[in-house]
C-alpha positions as protocol buffer text, in pm:
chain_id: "A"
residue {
  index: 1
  type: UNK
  ca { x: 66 y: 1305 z: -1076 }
}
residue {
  index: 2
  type: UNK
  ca { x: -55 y: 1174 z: -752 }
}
residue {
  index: 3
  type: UNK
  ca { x: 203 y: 871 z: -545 }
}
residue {
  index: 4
  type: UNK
  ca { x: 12 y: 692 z: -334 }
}
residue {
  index: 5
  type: UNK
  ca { x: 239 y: 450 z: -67 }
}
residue {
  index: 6
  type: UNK
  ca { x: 92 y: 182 z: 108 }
}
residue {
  index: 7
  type: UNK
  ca { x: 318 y: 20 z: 391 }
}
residue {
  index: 8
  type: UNK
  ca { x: 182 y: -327 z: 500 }
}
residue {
  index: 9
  type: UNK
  ca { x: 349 y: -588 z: 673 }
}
residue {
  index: 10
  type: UNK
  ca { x: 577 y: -825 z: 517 }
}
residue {
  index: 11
  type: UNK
  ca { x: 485 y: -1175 z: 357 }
}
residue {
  index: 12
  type: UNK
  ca { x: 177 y: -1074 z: 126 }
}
residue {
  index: 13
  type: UNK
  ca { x: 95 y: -1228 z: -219 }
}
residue {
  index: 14
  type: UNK
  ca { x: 223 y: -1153 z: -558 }
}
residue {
  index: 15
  type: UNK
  ca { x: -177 y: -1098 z: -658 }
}
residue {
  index: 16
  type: UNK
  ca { x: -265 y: -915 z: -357 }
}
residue {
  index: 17
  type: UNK
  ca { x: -38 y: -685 z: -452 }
}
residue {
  index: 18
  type: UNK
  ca { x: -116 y: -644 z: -789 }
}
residue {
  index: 19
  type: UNK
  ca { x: -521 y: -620 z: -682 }
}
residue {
  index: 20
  type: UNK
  ca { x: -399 y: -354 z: -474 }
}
residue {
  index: 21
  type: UNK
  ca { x: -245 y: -155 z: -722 }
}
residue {
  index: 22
  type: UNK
  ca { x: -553 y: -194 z: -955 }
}
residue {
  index: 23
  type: UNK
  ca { x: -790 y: -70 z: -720 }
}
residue {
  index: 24
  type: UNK
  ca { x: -579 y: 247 z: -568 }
}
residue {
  index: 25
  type: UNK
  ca { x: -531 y: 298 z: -914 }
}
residue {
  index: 26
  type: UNK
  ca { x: -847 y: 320 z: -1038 }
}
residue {
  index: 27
  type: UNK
  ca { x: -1000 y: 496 z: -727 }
}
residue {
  index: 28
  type: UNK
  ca { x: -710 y: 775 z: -723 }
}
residue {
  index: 29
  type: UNK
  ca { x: -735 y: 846 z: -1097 }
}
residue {
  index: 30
  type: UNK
  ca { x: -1136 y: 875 z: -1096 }
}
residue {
  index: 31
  type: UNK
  ca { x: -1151 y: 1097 z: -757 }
}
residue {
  index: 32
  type: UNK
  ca { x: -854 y: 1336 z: -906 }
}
residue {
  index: 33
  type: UNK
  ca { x: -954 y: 1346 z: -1286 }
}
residue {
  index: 34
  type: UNK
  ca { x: -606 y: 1219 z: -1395 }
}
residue {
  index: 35
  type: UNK
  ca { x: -493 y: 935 z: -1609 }
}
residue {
  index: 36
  type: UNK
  ca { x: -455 y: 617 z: -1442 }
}
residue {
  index: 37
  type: UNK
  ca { x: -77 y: 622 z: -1614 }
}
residue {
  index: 38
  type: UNK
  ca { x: -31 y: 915 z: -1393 }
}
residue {
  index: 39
  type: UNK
  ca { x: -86 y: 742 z: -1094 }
}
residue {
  index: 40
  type: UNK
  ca { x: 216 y: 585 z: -910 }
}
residue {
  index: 41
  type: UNK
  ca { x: 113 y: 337 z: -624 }
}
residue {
  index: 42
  type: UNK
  ca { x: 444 y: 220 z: -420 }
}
residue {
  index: 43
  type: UNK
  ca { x: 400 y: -90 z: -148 }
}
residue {
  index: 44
  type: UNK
  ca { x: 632 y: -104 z: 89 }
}
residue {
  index: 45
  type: UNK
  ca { x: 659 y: -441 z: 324 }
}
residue {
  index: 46
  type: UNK
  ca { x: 760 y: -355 z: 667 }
}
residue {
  index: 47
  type: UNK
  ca { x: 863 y: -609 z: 950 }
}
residue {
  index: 48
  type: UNK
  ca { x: 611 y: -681 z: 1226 }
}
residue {
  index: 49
  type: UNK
  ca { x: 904 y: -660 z: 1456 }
}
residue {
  index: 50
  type: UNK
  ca { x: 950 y: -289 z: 1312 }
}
residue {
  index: 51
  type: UNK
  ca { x: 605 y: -184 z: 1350 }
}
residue {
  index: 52
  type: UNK
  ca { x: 468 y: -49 z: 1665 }
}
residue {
  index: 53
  type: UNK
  ca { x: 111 y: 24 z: 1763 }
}
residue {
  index: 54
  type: UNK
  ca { x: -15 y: 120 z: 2142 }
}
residue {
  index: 55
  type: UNK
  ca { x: 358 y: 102 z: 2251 }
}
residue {
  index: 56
  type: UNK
  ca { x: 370 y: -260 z: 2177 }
}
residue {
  index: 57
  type: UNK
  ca { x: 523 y: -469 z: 1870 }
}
residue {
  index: 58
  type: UNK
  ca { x: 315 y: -605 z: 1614 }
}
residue {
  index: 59
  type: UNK
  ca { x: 537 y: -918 z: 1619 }
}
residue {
  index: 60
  type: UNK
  ca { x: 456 y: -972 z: 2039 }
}
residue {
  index: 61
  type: UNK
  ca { x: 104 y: -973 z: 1937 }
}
């Protein structure tokens, strides 16, 4: 039963989400022979003011 989490910043659409799903979905089941019902996809929204990347804040980008 893989669980595959995807943390993206904050603010994204209802359907963008839902095309993500779809696609990890269908990409995880095919490459590990399961289900796609045993597949558990989890997005989590994260601040740009609590992501970091080359010591700086997203959000001072």
């Amino acid at each position: 039963m893989p669980v595959v989490t995807v943390d993206w910043w904050s603010g994204g659409k209802q359907e963008s989400r839902r095309e993500l799903v779809e696609e990890v979905t269908a990409t995880v089941s095919r490459i590990a022979g399961c289900p796609q019902d045993a597949v558990t996809v989890i997005i989590r929204d994260v601040e740009q003011s609590h992501w970091g990347k080359g010591g700086r804040l997203a959000s001072d980008n």
